[in-house]
Structures are given as structure tokens and as C-alpha cells.
Residue, then its C-alpha position, 0 to 999 in steps of 0.5 A: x500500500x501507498x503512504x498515506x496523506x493527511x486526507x487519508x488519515x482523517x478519512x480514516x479517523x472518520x471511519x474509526x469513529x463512525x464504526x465505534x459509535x455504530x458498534x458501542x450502539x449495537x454492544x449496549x442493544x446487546x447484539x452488537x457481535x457479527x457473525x462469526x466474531x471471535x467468543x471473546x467479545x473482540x471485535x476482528x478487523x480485517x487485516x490490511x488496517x494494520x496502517x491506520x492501527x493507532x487512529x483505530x486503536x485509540x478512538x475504539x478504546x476511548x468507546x470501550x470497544x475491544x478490538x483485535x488487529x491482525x498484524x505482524x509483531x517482531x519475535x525479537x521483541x518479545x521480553x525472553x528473547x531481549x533477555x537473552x540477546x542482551x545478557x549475550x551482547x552484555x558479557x561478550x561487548x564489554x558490559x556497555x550500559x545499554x546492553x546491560x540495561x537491555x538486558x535488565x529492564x526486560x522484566x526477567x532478570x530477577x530485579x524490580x523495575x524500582x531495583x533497576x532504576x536505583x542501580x542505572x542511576x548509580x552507574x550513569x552518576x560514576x561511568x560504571x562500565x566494563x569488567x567493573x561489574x564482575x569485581x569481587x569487590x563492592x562499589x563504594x562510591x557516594x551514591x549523590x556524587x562527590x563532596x556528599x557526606x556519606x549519610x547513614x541514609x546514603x550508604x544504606x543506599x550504597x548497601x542497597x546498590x551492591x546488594x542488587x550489583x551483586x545479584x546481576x554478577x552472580x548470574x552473569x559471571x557464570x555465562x561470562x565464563x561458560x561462553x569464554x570457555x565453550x567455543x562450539x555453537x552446541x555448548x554455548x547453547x546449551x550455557x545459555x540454556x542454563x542462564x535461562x534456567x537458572x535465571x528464573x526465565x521457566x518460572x517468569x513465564x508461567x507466571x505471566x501466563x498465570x496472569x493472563x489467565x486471571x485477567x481472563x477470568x476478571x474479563x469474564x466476571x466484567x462480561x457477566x456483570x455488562x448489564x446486570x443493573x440494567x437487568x435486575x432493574x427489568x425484573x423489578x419492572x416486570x415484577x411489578x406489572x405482574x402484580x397488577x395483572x394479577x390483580x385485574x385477574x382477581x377482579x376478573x374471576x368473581x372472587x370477590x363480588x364486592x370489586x367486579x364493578x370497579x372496572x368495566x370488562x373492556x376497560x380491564x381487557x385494554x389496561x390488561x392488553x397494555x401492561x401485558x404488551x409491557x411485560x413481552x417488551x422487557x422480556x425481549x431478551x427471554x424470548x430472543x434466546x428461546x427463538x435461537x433455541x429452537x432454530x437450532x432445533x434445542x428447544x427449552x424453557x424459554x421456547x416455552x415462554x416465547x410460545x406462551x406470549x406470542x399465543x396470549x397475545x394474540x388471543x388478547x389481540x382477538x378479544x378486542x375484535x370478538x365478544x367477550x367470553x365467560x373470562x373477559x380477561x386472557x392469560x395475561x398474569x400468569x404468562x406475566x408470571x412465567x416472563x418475570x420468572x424467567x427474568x429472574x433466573x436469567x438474573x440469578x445466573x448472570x450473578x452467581x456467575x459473575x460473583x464467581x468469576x471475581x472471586x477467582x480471579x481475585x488472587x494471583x495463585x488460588x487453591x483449586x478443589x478437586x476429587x482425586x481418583x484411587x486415593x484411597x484405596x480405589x476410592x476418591x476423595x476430595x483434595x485442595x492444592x495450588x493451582x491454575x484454574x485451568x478451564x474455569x471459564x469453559x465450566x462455568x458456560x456449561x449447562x446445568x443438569x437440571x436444565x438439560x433434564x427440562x431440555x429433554x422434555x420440552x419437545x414433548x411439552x411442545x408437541x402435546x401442547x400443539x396436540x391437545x389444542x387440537x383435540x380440545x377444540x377443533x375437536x370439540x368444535x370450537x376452533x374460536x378457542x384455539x388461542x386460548x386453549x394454545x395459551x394456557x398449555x404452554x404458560x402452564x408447560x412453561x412453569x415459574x421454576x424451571x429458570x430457578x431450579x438451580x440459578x437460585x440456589x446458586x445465586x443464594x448460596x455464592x453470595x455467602x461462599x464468596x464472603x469466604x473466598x470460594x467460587x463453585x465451578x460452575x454445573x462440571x463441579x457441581x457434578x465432579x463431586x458426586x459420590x465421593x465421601x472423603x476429603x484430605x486435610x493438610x497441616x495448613x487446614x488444621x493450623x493456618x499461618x497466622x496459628x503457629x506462633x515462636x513462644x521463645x528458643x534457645x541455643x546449646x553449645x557453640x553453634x550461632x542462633x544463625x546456623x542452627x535456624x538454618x540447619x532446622x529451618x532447611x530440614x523442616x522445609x525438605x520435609x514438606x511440614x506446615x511449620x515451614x512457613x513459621x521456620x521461613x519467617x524465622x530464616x529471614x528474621x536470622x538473616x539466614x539461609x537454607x542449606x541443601x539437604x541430601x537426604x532426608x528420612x520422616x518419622x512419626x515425631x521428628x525427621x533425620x536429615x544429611x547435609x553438608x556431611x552432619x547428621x542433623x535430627x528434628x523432632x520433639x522431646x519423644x523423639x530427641x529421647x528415642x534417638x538417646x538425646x538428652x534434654x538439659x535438666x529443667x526442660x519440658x516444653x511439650x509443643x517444641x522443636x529440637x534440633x540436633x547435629x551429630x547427635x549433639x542437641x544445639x537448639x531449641x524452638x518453643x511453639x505455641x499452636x493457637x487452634x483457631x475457632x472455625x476449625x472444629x465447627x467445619x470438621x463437625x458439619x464435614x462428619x455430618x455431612x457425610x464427608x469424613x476428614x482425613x488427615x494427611x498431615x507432616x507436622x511431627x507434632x500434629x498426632x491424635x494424641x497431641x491433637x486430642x489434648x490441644x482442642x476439641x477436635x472430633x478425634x473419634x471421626x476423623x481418619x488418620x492414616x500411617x506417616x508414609x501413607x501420608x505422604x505419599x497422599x500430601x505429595x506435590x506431585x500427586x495427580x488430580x481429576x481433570x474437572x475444577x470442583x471450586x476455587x479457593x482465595x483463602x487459607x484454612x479449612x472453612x473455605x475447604x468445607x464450606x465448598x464441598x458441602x454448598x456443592x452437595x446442598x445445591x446439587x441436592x437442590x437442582x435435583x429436588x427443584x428439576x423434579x418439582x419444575x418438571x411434574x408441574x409441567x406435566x401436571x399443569x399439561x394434563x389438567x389444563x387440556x382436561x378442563x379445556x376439553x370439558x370447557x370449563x372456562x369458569x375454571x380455567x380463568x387466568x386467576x386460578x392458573x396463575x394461582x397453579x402456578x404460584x403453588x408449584x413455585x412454593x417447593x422450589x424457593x424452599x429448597x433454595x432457601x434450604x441450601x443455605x441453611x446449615 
């Protein structure tokens, strides 16, 4: 293509702009995606608009349009890659600073964008350049320049410098050497390999992946909370038209003698006619989904409600041009009813999604929930680990077994309805009332509860589990955790951080409070144990560090550990007993750690475990719920015996298998079942429990309430072409099949209220 001239470039704008208006007035309408657009909400555009890019870029962002161009990107460009190539140019050019910076601002060199800027000032203030960087010793000059006095401010800066300085030399220095000594192609690859290992590149990007998932799934939670306002504003509309229509249906059927002459019967049959007219234009949305559903030949409740108004409609229509019947007034409250419950339920579905998509986008790295096969002895059981929630969005679109099971049997709905309409008046020679008969089978077909049976209770249910940090995965989870009866707690659900707190220590002997942390500290963490994250705090409060370990053997009360050539023993006081190492007179800390080298007792650390007051109710609603805890714990302290005497722990009910089946069963490399039961955004067992019986209680409920919603819908069938075949129109006023329908609703919010009641 040709460069472009001013003209062309305000032609361009003009179109951008064009184009944005006409797309933000289709995305508000709520049809605004062309066929074919990608599922995303993106708006593609062809790919030769690359040139006019920023112009199209800026006016559709400032209309909140999302849009993809399709264009080339340079590979070089990419952060690993501007990584590499300048960690390469920096160690075979002399360290120039641009290279250096190339390299360090990328984002993957394992400093901050704060770090950086700290350091580059540093070297543009002094002309640091060359092999200065690789120097054994530390920078010392003024980080202000010259004539400062150096403040203890400044040189906790200058510590600062060197300490980041130091950092980048330890990375560098082995890639310098590697690439010096390796003159094949092969063998320099393979040093730049391990420089991109070592460098932490691997770990960067799954982290960036990670959160590019999680923006996914904050997308996801903006795409369902699109709107919602402008929803529940609909349904409160539609609800309250309801109530008047319901209240002409009750001056209508003679109930009450006193109110029939308030309003002549053609008065009532227009105002009913308007508010109904109303009602079918909030519930466009309703009845669009139920046309698409049954042009792709998978017809549901909605085809059911849009059959329901389009025949009352038309019947009130007639009316006005025909005599009036015994009933003046058609089925418009209960087709009223039927739309706004359906409005509900669509309400209650977009919310319980989007409450769950925000919650589990709120943290970086989530705990995810799933049932795990032949954990148990060929038995499943339910497991809470660190995770991606890989799949989350794609569950929580699926559809609901409780609605597949009504999908099944609206075609037979829909073919009786038309069938029995037939039989009842053509047959019965009164082809008058066809519309009328066609109205009341399919308002009362469609039902009020098919849209809540199970939007409601998860509606209900996610709002108090997302104060607690869990979001249910959608209808696959739900179903995930059918039939599985046990669930593995780890040391961090029964003692949360936070509930493991350093009473005091001590040391023995010659060895400094700093390596005798670091020897504890690094034995406990090769362990897997929850004491971990105390020891981690203690190591970076010592100023201290992890050693490796090389060999590591676990016991009921304490562990054996090799490292650097010593034998280094952790347990408690059993334990230190066992292995013929006494305590010094005096001492009888029960809830301690004690460390030994060489079998020479060097320190030890007083805990105190603080049980927290939400542990015991969640194991206590886990029993009788039918899910029996197991625990697979590491902390040599945490025995049946200790737990026994620390709190009121349900010792009787819960399961505790032998050390080594623990674990194995508390292993980080287990594998999980494939389908996300929930995710979890906080620690502890509460949110554990509270997911795994809300998804029991609310899969209990879609069944009870799909049983319910679909009995009343071949109930209210059969009964309506009963009393249409023997022409009691008297009884078949709109009155007492709104009442009908009212009734059956009654079981479905109770057992939506049910859900949450435990």
C-alpha cells in the first residue's frame, strides 16, 4: 500500500469513529457481535488496517470497544528473547550500559523495575562500565556524587546498590565464563540454556501466563456483570406489572363480588392488553434466546415462554375484535408470571456467575478443589492444592443438569401442547378457542421454576461462599463431586499461618542462633511440614539461609536429615529421647522443636499452636455431612494424641492414616481429576468445607427443584387440556392458573432457601 496523506488519515479517523459509535450502539442493544466474531467479545478487523492501527486503536478504546488487529509483531521483541540477546551482547561487548540495561529492564532478570532504576542511576552518576561489574569487590562510591557526606541514609543506599550489583554478577559471571570457555555453537547453547534456567526465565513465564489467565477470568466476571443493573432493574419492572395483572385477574374471576364493578370488562381487557404488551417488551431478551433455541432445533424453557406470549397475545389481540367470553380477561398474569420468572433466573445466573468469576480471579495463585481418583484405596476423595484454574471459564458456560433434564422434555411439552389444542377444540368444535386453549398449555408447560431450579440456589448460596473466598465451578463441579465421601486435610487446614506462633528458643553449645535456624529451618522445609512457613519467617528474621539437604528420612515425631556431611535430627522431646538425646535438666516444653547435629542437641524452638475457632465447627458439619476428614498431615507434632489434648477436635471421626501413607497422599506431585470442583482465595479449612458441602446442598437442590419444575409441567399439561376439553372456562380463568402456578413455585424457593441453611 501507498503512504498515506493527511486526507487519508482523517478519512480514516472518520471511519474509526463512525464504526465505534455504530458498534458501542449495537454492544449496549446487546447484539452488537457479527457473525462469526471471535467468543471473546473482540471485535476482528480485517487485516490490511494494520496502517491506520493507532487512529483505530485509540478512538475504539476511548468507546470501550475491544478490538483485535491482525498484524505482524517482531519475535525479537518479545521480553525472553531481549533477555537473552542482551545478557549475550552484555558479557561478550564489554558490559556497555545499554546492553546491560537491555538486558535488565526486560522484566526477567530477577530485579524490580524500582531495583533497576536505583542501580542505572548509580552507574550513569560514576561511568560504571566494563569488567567493573564482575569485581569481587563492592562499589563504594557516594551514591549523590562527590563532596556528599556519606549519610547513614546514603550508604544504606550504597548497601542497597551492591546488594542488587551483586545479584546481576552472580548470574552473569557464570555465562561470562561458560561462553569464554565453550567455543562450539552446541555448548554455548546449551550455557545459555542454563542462564535461562537458572535465571528464573521457566518460572517468569508461567507466571505471566498465570496472569493472563486471571485477567481472563476478571474479563469474564466484567462480561457477566455488562448489564446486570440494567437487568435486575427489568425484573423489578416486570415484577411489578405482574402484580397488577394479577390483580385485574382477581377482579376478573368473581372472587370477590364486592370489586367486579370497579372496572368495566373492556376497560380491564385494554389496561390488561397494555401492561401485558409491557411485560413481552422487557422480556425481549427471554424470548430472543428461546427463538435461537429452537432454530437450532434445542428447544427449552424459554421456547416455552416465547410460545406462551406470542399465543396470549394474540388471543388478547382477538378479544378486542370478538365478544367477550365467560373470562373477559386472557392469560395475561400468569404468562406475566412465567416472563418475570424467567427474568429472574436469567438474573440469578448472570450473578452467581459473575460473583464467581471475581472471586477467582481475585488472587494471583488460588487453591483449586478437586476429587482425586484411587486415593484411597480405589476410592476418591476430595483434595485442595495450588493451582491454575485451568478451564474455569469453559465450566462455568456449561449447562446445568437440571436444565438439560427440562431440555429433554420440552419437545414433548411442545408437541402435546400443539396436540391437545387440537383435540380440545377443533375437536370439540370450537376452533374460536384455539388461542386460548394454545395459551394456557404452554404458560402452564412453561412453569415459574424451571429458570430457578438451580440459578437460585446458586445465586443464594455464592453470595455467602464468596464472603469466604470460594467460587463453585460452575454445573462440571457441581457434578465432579458426586459420590465421593472423603476429603484430605493438610497441616495448613488444621493450623493456618497466622496459628503457629515462636513462644521463645534457645541455643546449646557453640553453634550461632544463625546456623542452627538454618540447619532446622532447611530440614523442616525438605520435609514438606506446615511449620515451614513459621521456620521461613524465622530464616529471614536470622538473616539466614537454607542449606541443601541430601537426604532426608520422616518419622512419626521428628525427621533425620544429611547435609553438608552432619547428621542433623528434628523432632520433639519423644523423639530427641528415642534417638538417646538428652534434654538439659529443667526442660519440658511439650509443643517444641529440637534440633540436633551429630547427635549433639544445639537448639531449641518453643511453639505455641493457637487452634483457631472455625476449625472444629467445619470438621463437625464435614462428619455430618457425610464427608469424613482425613488427615494427611507432616507436622511431627500434629498426632491424635497431641491433637486430642490441644482442642476439641472430633478425634473419634476423623481418619488418620500411617506417616508414609501420608505422604505419599500430601505429595506435590500427586495427580488430580481433570474437572475444577471450586476455587479457593483463602487459607484454612472453612473455605475447604464450606465448598464441598454448598456443592452437595445445591446439587441436592437442582435435583429436588428439576423434579418439582418438571411434574408441574406435566401436571399443569394434563389438567389444563382436561378442563379445556370439558370447557370449563369458569375454571380455567387466568386467576386460578396463575394461582397453579404460584403453588408449584412454593417447593422450589424452599429448597433454595434450604441450601443455605446449615
Amino acid at each position: 500500500m501507498r503512504g498515506t496523506t493527511a486526507g487519508s488519515r482523517w478519512r480514516c479517523g472518520s471511519a474509526a469513529r463512525y464504526t465505534a459509535r455504530w458498534s458501542g450502539r449495537r454492544r449496549r442493544s446487546g447484539s452488537w457481535w457479527p457473525p462469526g466474531s471471535a467468543a471473546g467479545g473482540t471485535l476482528p478487523l480485517p487485516p490490511g488496517t494494520w496502517i491506520y492501527g493507532p487512529v483505530i486503536e485509540s478512538v475504539f478504546q476511548r468507546d470501550g470497544i475491544p478490538a483485535y488487529i491482525s498484524r505482524r509483531s517482531d519475535i525479537l521483541a518479545k521480553p525472553p528473547l531481549t533477555m537473552l540477546l542482551g545478557a549475550v551482547d552484555a558479557v561478550t561487548g564489554g558490559f556497555r550500559r545499554e546492553d546491560m540495561f537491555r538486558y535488565l529492564k526486560t522484566g526477567m532478570a530477577g530485579i524490580t523495575a524500582e531495583e533497576c532504576d536505583l542501580l542505572e542511576n548509580y552507574v550513569i552518576l560514576w561511568s560504571i562500565r566494563g569488567n567493573m561489574w564482575l569485581r569481587d569487590t563492592e562499589w563504594t562510591a557516594n551514591p549523590d556524587g562527590y563532596g556528599q557526606e556519606m549519610t547513614p541514609e546514603r550508604q544504606q543506599r550504597l548497601v542497597e546498590i551492591n546488594r542488587i550489583r551483586q545479584k546481576v554478577r552472580s548470574t552473569l559471571l557464570p555465562l561470562s565464563d561458560g561462553l569464554k570457555d565453550r567455543p562450539k555453537a552446541r555448548d554455548k547453547a546449551e550455557m545459555l540454556y542454563i542462564f535461562a534456567e537458572e535465571s528464573g526465565v521457566p518460572q517468569r513465564l508461567k507466571e505471566t501466563a498465570e496472569e493472563l489467565l486471571r485477567q481472563g477470568q476478571a474479563q469474564l466476571a466484567e462480561e457477566y456483570g455488562l448489564g446486570l443493573q440494567a437487568l435486575k432493574g427489568k425484573c423489578t419492572a416486570a415484577g411489578v406489572l405482574s402484580a397488577v395483572l394479577l390483580l385485574f385477574a382477581l377482579l376478573d374471576s368473581g372472587v370477590l363480588p364486592v370489586l367486579d364493578s370497579l372496572l368495566p370488562a373492556n376497560i380491564l381487557l385494554l389496561g390488561s392488553l397494555a401492561l401485558f404488551a409491557g411485560c413481552v417488551l422487557l422480556s425481549l431478551d427471554v424470548l430472543k434466546e428461546g427463538l435461537v433455541q429452537l432454530t437450532n432445533l434445542a428447544p427449552n424453557g424459554d421456547t416455552l415462554a416465547l410460545f406462551a406470549a406470542l399465543f396470549t397475545l394474540v388471543d388478547g389481540v382477538t378479544m378486542v375484535f370478538t365478544p367477550l367470553r365467560e373470562s373477559a380477561i386472557p392469560f395475561f398474569s400468569p404468562c406475566a408470571l412465567v416472563l418475570t420468572f424467567h427474568l429472574l433466573g436469567r438474573y440469578c445466573d448472570r450473578s452467581a456467575k459473575f460473583q464467581a468469576c471475581r472471586v477467582a480471579a481475585s488472587v494471583s495463585q488460588p487453591y483449586l478443589v478437586t476429587q482425586d481418583p484411587n486415593v484411597l484405596g480405589g476410592r476418591t476423595a476430595f483434595r485442595k492444592w495450588l493451582g491454575v484454574p485451568k478451564g474455569f471459564g469453559s465450566q462455568i458456560r456449561t449447562t446445568s443438569q437440571a436444565e438439560a433434564r427440562f431440555r429433554r422434555l420440552t419437545p414433548v411439552l411442545l408437541v402435546a401442547c400443539f396436540c391437545l389444542s387440537l383435540v380440545t377444540t377443533v375437536a370439540h368444535h370450537q376452533p374460536n378457542l384455539v388461542f386460548w386453549s394454545l395459551s394456557a398449555l404452554f404458560t402452564a408447560a412453561a412453569t415459574l421454576g424451571v429458570s430457578l431450579a438451580l440459578n437460585l440456589p446458586l445465586r443464594m448460596l455464592g453470595g455467602k461462599l464468596a464472603k469466604l473466598g470460594v467460587a463453585l465451578a460452575g454445573w462440571p463441579g457441581l457434578l465432579a463431586g458426586k459420590g465421593c465421601k472423603a476429603a484430605l486435610l493438610l497441616d495448613q487446614d488444621i493450623y493456618p499461618p497466622g496459628t503457629v506462633a515462636l513462644a521463645g528458643s534457645r541455643v546449646f553449645g557453640s553453634l550461632s542462633m544463625e546456623r542452627t535456624v538454618a540447619f532446622t529451618a532447611s530440614v523442616i522445609r525438605a520435609s514438606g511440614s506446615g511449620l515451614t512457613y513459621l521456620f521461613d519467617k524465622l530464616v529471614r528474621a536470622e538473616g539466614s539461609g537454607y542449606l541443601p539437604i541430601e537426604k532426608i528420612v520422616m518419622q512419626e515425631t521428628g525427621l533425620l536429615g544429611q547435609c553438608q556431611g552432619q547428621q542433623i535430627l528434628v523432632g520433639n522431646s519423644d523423639f530427641m529421647s528415642r534417638q538417646g538425646i538428652a534434654l538439659p535438666p529443667g526442660i519440658r516444653a511439650k509443643d517444641a522443636v529440637f534440633c540436633a547435629v551429630d547427635r549433639e542437641l544445639v537448639g531449641m524452638f518453643v511453639l505455641k499452636y493457637t487452634l483457631h475457632p472455625a476449625i472444629t465447627p467445619a470438621l463437625q458439619s464435614m462428619v455430618l455431612h457425610r464427608i469424613a476428614p482425613v488427615m494427611v498431615t507432616r507436622d511431627f507434632n500434629l498426632n491424635p494424641h497431641r491433637l486430642r489434648l490441644w482442642g476439641r477436635l472430633p478425634m473419634d471421626q476423623l481418619t488418620f492414616p500411617d506417616l508414609q501413607r501420608r505422604v505419599t497422599l500430601s505429595g506435590p506431585n500427586q495427580p488430580h481429576g481433570p474437572v475444577i470442583l471450586a476455587v479457593l482465595c483463602r487459607e484454612g479449612i472453612a473455605p475447604f468445607s464450606q465448598a464441598l458441602i454448598g456443592a452437595k446442598r445445591i446439587r441436592r437442590a437442582a435435583a429436588f427443584s428439576s423434579f418439582f419444575v418438571n411434574f408441574s409441567a406435566c401436571v399443569g399439561v394434563v389438567l389444563t387440556a382436561s378442563l379445556s376439553s370439558a370447557g370449563a372456562l369458569g375454571a380455567m380463568c387466568a386467576w386460578h392458573l396463575s394461582l397453579f402456578l404460584l403453588l408449584w413455585l412454593v417447593p422450589v424457593l424452599l429448597i433454595s432457601l434450604w441450601t443455605t441453611q446449615y
